[in-house]
Jmol script that loads the backbone (N, CA, C; Angstrom):
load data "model"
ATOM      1  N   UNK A   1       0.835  -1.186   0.000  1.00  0.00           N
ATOM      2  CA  UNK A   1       0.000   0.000   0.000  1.00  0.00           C
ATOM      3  C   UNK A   1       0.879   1.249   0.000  1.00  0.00           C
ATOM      4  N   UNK A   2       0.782   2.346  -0.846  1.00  0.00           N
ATOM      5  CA  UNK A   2       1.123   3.548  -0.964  1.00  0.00           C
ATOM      6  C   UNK A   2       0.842   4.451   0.067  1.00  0.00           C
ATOM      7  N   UNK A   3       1.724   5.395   1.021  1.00  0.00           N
ATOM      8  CA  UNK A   3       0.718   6.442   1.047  1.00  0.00           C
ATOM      9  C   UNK A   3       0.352   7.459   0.736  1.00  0.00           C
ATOM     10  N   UNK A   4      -0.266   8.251   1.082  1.00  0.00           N
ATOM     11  CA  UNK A   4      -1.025   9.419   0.140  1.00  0.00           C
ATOM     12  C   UNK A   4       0.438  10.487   0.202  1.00  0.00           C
ATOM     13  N   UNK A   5       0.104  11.349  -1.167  1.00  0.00           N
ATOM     14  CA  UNK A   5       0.912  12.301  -0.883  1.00  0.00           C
ATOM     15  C   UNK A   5       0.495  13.859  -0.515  1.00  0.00           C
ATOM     16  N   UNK A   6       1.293  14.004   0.984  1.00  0.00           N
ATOM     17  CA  UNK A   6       0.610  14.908   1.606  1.00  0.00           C
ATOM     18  C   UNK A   6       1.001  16.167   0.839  1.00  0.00           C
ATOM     19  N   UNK A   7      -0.389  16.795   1.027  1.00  0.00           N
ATOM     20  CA  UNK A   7      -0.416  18.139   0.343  1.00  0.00           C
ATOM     21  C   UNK A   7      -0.147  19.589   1.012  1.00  0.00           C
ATOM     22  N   UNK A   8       0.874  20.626   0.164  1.00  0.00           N
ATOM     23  CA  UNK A   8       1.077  22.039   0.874  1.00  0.00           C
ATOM     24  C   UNK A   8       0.756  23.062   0.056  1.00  0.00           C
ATOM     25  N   UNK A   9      -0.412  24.011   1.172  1.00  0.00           N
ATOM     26  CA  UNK A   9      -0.757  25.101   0.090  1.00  0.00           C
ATOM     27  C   UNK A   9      -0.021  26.289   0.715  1.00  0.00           C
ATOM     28  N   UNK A  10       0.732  27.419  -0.149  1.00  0.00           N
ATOM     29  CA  UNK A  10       1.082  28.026   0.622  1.00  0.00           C
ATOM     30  C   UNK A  10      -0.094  29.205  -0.197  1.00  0.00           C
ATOM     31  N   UNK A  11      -0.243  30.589   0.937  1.00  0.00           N
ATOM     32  CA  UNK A  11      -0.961  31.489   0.245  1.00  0.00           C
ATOM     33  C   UNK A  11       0.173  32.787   0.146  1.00  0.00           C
ATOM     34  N   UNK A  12      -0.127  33.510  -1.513  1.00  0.00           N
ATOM     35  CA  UNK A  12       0.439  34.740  -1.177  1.00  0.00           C
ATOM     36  C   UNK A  12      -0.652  36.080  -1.704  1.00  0.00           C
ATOM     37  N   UNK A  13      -0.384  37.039  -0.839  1.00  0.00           N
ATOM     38  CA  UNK A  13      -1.003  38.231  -1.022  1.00  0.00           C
ATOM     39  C   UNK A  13      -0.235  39.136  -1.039  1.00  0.00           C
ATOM     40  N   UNK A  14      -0.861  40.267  -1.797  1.00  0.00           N
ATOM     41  CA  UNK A  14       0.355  42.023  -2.087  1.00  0.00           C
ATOM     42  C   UNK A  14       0.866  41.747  -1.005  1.00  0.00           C
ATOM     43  N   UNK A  15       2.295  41.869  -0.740  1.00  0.00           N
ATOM     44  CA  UNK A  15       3.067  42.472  -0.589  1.00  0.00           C
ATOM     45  C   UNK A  15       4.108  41.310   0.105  1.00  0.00           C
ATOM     46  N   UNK A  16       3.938  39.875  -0.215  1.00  0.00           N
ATOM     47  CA  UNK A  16       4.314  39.050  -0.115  1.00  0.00           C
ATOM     48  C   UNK A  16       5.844  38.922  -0.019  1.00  0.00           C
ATOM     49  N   UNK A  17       6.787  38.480   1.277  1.00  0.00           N
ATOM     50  CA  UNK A  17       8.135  38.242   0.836  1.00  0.00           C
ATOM     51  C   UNK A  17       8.269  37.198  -0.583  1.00  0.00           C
ATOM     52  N   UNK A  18       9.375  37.826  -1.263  1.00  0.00           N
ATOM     53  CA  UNK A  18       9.579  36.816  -2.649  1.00  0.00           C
ATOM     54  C   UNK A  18      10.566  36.103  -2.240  1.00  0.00           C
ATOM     55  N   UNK A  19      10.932  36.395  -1.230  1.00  0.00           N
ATOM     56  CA  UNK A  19      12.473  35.553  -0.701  1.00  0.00           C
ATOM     57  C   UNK A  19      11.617  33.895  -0.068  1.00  0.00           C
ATOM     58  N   UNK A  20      10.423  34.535   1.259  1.00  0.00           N
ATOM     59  CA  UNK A  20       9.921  33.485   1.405  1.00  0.00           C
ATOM     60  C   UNK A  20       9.174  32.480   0.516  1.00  0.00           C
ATOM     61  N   UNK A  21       8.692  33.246  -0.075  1.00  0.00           N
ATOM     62  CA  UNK A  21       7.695  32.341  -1.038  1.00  0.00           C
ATOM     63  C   UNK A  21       8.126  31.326  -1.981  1.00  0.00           C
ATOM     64  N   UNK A  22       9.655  31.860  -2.549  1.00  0.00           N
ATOM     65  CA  UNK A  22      10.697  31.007  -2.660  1.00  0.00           C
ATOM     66  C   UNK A  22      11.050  30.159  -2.627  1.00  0.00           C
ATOM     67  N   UNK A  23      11.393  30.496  -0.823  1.00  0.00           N
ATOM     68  CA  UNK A  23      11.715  29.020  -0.195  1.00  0.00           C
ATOM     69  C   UNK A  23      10.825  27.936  -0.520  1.00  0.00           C
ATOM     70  N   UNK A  24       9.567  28.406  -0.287  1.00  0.00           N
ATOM     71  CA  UNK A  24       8.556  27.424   0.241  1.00  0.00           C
ATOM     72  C   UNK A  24       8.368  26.539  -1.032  1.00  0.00           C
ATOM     73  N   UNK A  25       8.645  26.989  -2.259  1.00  0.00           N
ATOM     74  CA  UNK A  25       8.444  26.416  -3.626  1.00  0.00           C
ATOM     75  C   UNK A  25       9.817  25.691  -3.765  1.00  0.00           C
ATOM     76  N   UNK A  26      10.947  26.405  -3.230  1.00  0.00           N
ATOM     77  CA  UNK A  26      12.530  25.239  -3.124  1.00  0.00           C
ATOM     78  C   UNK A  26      12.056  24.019  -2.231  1.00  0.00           C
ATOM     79  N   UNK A  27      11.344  23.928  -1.239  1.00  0.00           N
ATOM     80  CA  UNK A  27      10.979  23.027  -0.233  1.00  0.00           C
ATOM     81  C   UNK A  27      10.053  21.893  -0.591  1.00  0.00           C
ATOM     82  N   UNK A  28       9.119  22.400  -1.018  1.00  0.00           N
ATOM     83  CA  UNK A  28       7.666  21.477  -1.431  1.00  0.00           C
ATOM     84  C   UNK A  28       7.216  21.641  -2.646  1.00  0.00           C
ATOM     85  N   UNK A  29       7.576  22.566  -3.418  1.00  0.00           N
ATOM     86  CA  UNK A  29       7.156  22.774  -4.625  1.00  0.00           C
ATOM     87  C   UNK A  29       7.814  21.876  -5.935  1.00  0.00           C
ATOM     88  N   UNK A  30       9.243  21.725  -5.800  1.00  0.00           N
ATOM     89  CA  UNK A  30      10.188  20.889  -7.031  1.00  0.00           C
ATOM     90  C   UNK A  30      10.588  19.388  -6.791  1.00  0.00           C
ATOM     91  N   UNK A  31       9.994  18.625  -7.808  1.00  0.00           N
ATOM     92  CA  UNK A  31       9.701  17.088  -7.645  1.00  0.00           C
ATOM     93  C   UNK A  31      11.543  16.641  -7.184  1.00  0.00           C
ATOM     94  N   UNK A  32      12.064  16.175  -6.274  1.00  0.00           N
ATOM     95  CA  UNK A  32      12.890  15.297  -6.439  1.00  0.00           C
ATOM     96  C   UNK A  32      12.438  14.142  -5.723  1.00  0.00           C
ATOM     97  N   UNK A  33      11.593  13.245  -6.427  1.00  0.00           N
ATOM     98  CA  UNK A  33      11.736  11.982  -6.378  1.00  0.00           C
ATOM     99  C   UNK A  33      12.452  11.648  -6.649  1.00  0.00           C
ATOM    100  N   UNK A  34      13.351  11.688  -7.877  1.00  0.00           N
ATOM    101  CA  UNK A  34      14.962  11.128  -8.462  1.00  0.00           C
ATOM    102  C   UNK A  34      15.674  10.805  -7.076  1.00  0.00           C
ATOM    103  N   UNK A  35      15.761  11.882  -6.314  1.00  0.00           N
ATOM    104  CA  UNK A  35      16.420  11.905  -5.716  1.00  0.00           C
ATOM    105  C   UNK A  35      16.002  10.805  -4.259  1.00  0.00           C
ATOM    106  N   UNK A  36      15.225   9.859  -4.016  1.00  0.00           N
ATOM    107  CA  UNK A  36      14.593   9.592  -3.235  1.00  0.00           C
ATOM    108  C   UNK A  36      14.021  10.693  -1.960  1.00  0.00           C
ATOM    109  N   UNK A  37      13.694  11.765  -2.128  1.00  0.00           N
ATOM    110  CA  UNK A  37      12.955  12.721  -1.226  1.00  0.00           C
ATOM    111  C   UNK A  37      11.507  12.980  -1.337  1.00  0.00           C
ATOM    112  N   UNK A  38      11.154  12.873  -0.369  1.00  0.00           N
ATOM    113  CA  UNK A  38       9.500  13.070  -0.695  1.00  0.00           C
ATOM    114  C   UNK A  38       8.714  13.877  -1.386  1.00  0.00           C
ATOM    115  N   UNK A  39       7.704  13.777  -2.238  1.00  0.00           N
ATOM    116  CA  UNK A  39       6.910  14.415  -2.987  1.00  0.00           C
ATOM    117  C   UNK A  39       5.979  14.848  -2.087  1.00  0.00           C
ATOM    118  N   UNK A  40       5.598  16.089  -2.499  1.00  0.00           N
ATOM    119  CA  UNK A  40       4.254  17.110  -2.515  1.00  0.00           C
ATOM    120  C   UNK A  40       3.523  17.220  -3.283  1.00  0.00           C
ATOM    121  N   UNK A  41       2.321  17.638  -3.293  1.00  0.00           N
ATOM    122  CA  UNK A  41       1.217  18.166  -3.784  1.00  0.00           C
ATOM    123  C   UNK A  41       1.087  19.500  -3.762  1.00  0.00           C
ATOM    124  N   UNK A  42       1.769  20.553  -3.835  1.00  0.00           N
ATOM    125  CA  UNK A  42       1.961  21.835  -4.124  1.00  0.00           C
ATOM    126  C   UNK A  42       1.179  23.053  -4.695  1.00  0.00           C
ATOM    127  N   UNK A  43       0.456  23.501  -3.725  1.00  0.00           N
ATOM    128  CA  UNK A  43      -0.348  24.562  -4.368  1.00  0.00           C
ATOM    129  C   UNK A  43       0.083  25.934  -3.941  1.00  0.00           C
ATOM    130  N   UNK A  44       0.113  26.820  -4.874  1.00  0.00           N
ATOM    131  CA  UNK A  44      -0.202  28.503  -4.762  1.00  0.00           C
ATOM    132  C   UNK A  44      -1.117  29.229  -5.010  1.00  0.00           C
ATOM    133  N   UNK A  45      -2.045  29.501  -3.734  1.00  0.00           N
ATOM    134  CA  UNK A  45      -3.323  30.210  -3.539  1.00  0.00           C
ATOM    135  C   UNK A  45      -2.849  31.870  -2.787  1.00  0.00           C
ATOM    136  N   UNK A  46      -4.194  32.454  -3.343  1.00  0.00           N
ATOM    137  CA  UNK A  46      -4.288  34.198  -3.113  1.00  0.00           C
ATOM    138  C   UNK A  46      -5.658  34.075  -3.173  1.00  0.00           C
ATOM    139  N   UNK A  47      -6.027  35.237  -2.011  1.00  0.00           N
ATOM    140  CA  UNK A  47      -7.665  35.566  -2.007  1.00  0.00           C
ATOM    141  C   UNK A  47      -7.640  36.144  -3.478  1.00  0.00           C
ATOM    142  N   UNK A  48      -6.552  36.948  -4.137  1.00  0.00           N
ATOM    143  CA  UNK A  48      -6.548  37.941  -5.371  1.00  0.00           C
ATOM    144  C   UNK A  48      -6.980  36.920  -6.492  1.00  0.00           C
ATOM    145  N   UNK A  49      -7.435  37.776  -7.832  1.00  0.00           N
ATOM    146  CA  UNK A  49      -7.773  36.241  -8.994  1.00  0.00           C
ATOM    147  C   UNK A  49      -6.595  37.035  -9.514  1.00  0.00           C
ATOM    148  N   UNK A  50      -6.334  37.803  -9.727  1.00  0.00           N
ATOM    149  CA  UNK A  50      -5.244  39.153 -10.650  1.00  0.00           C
ATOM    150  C   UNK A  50      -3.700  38.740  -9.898  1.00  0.00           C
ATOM    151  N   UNK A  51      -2.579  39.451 -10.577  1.00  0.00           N
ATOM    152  CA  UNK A  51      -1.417  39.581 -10.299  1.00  0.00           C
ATOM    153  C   UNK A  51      -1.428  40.079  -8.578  1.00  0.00           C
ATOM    154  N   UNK A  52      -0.697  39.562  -8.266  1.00  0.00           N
ATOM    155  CA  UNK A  52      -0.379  39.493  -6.881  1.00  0.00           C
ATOM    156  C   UNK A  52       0.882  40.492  -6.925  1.00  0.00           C
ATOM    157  N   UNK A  53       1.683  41.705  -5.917  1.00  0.00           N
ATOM    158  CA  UNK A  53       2.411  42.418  -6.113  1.00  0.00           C
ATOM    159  C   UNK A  53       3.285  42.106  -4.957  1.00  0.00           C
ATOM    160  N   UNK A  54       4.769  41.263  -4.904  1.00  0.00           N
ATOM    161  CA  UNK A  54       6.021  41.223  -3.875  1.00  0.00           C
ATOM    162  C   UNK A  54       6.140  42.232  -3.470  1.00  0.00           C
ATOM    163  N   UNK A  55       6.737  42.084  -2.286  1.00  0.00           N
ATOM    164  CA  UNK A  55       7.658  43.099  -1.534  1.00  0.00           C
ATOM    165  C   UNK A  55       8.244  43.874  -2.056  1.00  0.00           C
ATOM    166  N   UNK A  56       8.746  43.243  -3.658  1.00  0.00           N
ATOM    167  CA  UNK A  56      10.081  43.693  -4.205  1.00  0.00           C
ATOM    168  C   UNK A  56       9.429  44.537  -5.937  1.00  0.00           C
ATOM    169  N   UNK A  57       8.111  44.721  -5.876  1.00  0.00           N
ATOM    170  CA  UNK A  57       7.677  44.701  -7.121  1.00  0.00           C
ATOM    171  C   UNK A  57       7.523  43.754  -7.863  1.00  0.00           C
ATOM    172  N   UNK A  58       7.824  42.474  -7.738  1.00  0.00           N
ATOM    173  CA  UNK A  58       7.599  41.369  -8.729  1.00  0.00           C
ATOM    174  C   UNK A  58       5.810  41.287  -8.533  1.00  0.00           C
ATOM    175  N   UNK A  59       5.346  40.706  -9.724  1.00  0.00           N
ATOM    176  CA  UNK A  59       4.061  40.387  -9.929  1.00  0.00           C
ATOM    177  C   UNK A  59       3.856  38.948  -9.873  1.00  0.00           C
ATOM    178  N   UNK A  60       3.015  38.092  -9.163  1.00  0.00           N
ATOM    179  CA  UNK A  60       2.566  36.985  -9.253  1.00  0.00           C
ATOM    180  C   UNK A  60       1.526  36.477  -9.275  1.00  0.00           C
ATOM    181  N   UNK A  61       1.217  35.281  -9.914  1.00  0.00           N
ATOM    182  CA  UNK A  61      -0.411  35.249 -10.602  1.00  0.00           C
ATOM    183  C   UNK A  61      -0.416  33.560  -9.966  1.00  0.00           C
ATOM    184  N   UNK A  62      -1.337  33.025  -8.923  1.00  0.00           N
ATOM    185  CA  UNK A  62      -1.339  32.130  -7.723  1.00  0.00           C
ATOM    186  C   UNK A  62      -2.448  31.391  -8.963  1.00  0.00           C
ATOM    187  N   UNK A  63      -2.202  29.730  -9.450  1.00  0.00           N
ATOM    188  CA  UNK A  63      -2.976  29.173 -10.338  1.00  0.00           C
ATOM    189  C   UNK A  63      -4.466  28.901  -9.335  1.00  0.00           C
ATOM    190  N   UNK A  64      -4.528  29.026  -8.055  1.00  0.00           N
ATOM    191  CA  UNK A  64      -5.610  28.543  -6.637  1.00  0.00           C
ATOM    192  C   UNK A  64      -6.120  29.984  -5.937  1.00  0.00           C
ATOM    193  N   UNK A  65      -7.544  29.546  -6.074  1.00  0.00           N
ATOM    194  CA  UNK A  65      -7.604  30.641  -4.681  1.00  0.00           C
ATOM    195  C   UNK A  65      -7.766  29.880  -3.773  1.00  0.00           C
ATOM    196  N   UNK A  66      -8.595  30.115  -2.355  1.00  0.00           N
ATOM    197  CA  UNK A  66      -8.018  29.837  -1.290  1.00  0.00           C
ATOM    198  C   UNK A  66      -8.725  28.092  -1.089  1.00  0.00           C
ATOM    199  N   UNK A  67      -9.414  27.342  -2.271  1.00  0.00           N
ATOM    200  CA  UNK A  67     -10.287  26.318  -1.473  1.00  0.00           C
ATOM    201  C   UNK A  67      -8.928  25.585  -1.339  1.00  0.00           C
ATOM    202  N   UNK A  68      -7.911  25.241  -1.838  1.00  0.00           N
ATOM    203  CA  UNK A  68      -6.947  23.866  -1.479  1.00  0.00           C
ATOM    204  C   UNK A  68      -6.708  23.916   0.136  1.00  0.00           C
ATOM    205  N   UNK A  69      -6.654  25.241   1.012  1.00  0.00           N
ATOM    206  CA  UNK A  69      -6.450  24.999   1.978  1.00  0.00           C
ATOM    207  C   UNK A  69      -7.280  24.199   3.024  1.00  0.00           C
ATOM    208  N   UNK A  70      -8.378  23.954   2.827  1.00  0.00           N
ATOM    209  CA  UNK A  70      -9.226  23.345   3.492  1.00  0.00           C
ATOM    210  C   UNK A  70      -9.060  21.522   3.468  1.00  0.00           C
ATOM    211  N   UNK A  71      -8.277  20.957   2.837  1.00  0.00           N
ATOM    212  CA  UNK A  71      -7.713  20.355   2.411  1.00  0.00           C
ATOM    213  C   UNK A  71      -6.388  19.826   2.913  1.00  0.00           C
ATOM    214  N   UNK A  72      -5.662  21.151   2.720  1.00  0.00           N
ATOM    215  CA  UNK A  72      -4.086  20.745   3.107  1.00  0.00           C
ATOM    216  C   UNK A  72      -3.739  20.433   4.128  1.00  0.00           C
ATOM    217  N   UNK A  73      -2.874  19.589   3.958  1.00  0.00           N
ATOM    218  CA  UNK A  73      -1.777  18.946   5.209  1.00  0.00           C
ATOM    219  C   UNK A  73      -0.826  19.570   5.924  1.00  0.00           C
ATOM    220  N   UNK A  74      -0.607  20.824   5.354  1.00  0.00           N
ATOM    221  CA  UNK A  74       0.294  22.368   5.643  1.00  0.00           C
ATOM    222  C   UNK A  74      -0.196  23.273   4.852  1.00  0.00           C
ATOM    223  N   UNK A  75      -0.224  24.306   5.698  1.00  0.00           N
ATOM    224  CA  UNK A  75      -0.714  25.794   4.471  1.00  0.00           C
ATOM    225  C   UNK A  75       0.445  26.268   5.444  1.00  0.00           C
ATOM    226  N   UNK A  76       1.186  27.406   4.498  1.00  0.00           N
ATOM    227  CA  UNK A  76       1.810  28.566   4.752  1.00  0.00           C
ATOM    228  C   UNK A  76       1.463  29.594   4.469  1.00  0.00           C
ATOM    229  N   UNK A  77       1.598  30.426   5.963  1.00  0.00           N
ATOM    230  CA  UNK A  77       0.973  31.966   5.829  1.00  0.00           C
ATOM    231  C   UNK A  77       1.988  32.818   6.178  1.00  0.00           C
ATOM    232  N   UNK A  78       1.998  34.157   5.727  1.00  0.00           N
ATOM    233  CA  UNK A  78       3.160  35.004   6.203  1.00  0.00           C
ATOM    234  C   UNK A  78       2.160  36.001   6.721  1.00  0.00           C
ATOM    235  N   UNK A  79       2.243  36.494   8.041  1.00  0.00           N
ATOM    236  CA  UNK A  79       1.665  37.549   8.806  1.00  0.00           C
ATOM    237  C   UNK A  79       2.033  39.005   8.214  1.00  0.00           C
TER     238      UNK A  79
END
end "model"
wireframe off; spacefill off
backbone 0.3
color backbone group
């Protein structure tokens, strides 16, 4: 028997660190199974449907709004 693969949504809104959000996509977001390390289910949700605006001016467009979290096995929030 398999088990499930647990799922992480992180959310971002204006004014979002891009440094963190980053991370969180270096962490749970990029498949290395190759590597024997565990897989995620990886989502990026925003209450926004539009471009989302970083800390830094970068624009980001979240493919989720917020239902995956109800769901997830981890959500990340930045206060």
């Amino acid at each position: 028997m398999t088990a499930p693969i647990p799922s992480v949504a992180v959310v971002i809104d204006h004014g979002v660190s891009t440094f963190e959000f980053a991370v969180a996509c270096e962490v749970f977001g990029i498949d290395r199974s190759d590597e024997r390390l565990p897989v995620f289910d990886f989502a990026i949700c925003s209450p926004s449907a539009g471009p989302v605006r970083g800390e830094t001016g970068l624009q980001l467009i979240a493919p989720h709004r917020l239902e995956p979290l109800a769901e997830a096995d981890l959500v990340i929030v930045r206060r």
